[in-house]
Chimera marker file (.cmm) of the C-alpha trace (Angstrom):
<marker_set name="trace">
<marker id="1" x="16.608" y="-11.774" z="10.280" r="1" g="1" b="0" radius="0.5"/>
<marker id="2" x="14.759" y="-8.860" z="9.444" r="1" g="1" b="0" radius="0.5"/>
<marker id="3" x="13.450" y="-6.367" z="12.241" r="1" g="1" b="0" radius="0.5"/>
<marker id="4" x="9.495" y="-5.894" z="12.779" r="1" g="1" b="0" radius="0.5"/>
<marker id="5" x="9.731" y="-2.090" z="11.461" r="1" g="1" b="0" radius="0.5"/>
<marker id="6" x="11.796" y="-3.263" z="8.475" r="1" g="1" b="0" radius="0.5"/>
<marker id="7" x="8.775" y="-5.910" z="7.007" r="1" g="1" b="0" radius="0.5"/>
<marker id="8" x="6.738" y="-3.167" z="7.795" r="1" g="1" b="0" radius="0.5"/>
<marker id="9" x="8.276" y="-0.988" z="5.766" r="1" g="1" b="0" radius="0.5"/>
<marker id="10" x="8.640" y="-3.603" z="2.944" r="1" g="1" b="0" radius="0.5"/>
<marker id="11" x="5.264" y="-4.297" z="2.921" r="1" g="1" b="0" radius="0.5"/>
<marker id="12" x="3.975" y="-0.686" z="2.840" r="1" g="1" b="0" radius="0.5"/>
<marker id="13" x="6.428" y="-0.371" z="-0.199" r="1" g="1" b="0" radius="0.5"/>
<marker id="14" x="5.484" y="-3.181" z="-1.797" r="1" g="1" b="0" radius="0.5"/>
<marker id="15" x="1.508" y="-2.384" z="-1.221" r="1" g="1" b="0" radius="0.5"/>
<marker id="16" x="2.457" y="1.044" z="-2.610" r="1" g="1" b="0" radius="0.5"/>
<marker id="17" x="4.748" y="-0.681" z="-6.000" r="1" g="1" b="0" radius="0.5"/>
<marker id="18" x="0.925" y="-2.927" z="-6.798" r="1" g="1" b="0" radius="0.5"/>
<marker id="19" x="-1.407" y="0.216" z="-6.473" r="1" g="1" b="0" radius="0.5"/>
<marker id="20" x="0.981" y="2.426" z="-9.115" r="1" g="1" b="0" radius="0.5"/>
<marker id="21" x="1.023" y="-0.882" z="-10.793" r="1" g="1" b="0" radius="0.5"/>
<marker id="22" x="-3.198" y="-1.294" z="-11.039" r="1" g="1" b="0" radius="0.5"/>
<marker id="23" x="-3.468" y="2.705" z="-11.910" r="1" g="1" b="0" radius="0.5"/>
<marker id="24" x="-1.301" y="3.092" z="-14.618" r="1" g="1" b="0" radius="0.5"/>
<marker id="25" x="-2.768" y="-0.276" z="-15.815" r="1" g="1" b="0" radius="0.5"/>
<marker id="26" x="-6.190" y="0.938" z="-15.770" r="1" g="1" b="0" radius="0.5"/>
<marker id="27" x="-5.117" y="4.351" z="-16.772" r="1" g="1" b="0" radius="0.5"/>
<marker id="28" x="-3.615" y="2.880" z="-20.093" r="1" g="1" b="0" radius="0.5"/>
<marker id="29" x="-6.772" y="0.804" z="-20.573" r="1" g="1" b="0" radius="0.5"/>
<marker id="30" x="-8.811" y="3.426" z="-20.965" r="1" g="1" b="0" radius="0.5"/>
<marker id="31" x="-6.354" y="5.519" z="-22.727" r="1" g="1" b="0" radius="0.5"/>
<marker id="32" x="-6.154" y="2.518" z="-25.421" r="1" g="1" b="0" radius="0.5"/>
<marker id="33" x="-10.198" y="2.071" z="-25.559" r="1" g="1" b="0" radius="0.5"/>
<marker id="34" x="-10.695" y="5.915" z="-26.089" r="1" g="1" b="0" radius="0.5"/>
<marker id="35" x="-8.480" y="5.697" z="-28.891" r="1" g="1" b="0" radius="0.5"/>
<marker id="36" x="-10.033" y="2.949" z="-30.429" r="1" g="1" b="0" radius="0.5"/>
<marker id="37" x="-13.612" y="4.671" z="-30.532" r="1" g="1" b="0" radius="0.5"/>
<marker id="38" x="-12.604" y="7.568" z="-31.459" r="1" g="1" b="0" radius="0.5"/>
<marker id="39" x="-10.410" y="6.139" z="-34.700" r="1" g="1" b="0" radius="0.5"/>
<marker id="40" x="-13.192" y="3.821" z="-35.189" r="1" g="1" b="0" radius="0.5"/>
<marker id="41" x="-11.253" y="0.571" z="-35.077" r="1" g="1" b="0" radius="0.5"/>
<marker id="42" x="-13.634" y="-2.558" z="-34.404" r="1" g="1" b="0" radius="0.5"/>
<marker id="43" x="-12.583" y="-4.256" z="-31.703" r="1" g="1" b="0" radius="0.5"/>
<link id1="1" id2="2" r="1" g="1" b="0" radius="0.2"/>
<link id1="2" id2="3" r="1" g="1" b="0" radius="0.2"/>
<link id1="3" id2="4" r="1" g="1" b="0" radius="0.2"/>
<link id1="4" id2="5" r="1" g="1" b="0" radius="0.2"/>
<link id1="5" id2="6" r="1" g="1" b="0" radius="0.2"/>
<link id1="6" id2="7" r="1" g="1" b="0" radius="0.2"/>
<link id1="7" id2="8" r="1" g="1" b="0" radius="0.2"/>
<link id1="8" id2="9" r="1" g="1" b="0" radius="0.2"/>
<link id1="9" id2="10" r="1" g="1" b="0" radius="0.2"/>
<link id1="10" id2="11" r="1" g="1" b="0" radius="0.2"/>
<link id1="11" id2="12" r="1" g="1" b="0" radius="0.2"/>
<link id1="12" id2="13" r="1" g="1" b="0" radius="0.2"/>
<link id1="13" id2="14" r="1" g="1" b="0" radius="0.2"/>
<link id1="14" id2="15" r="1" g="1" b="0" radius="0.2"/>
<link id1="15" id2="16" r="1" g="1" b="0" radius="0.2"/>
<link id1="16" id2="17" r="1" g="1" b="0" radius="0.2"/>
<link id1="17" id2="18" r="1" g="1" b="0" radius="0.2"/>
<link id1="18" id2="19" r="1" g="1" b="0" radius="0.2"/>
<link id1="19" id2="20" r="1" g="1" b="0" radius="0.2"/>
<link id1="20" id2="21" r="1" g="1" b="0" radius="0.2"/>
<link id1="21" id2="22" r="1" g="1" b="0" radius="0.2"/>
<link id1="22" id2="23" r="1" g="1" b="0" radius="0.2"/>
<link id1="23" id2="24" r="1" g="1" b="0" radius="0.2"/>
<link id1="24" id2="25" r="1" g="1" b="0" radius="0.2"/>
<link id1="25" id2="26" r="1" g="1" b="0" radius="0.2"/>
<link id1="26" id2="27" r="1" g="1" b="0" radius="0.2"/>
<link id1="27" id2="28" r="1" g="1" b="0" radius="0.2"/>
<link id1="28" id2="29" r="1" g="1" b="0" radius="0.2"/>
<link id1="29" id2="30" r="1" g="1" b="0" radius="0.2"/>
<link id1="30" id2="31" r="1" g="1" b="0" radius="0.2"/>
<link id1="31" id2="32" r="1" g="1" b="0" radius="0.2"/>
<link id1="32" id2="33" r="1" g="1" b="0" radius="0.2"/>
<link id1="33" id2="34" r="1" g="1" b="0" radius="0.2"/>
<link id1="34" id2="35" r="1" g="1" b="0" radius="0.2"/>
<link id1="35" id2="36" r="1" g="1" b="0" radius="0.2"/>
<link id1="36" id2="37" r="1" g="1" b="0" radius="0.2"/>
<link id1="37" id2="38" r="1" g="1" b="0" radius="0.2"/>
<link id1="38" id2="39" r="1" g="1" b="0" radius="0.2"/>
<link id1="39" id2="40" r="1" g="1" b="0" radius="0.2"/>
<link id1="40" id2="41" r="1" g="1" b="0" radius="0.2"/>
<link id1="41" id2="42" r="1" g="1" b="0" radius="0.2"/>
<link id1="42" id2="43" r="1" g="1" b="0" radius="0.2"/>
</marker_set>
């Protein structure tokens, strides 16, 4: 069985692991769609 403080900490970790996750998702997104216009590839 796992203590209160230790979910806590789990979760904070895990809420921490998805919003790296989302930014560098969104991050390389627009990295990829910048490229494209400005190499003129049709999408």
């Amino acid at each position: 069985m796992k203590t209160q403080k230790q979910k806590e900490t789990t979760m904070g970790i895990q809420m921490i692991i998805m919003f790296v996750v989302m930014a560098g998702l969104i991050f390389y997104m627009n990295r990829t769609q910048k490229n494209k216009q400005k190499n003129g590839w049709r999408a």
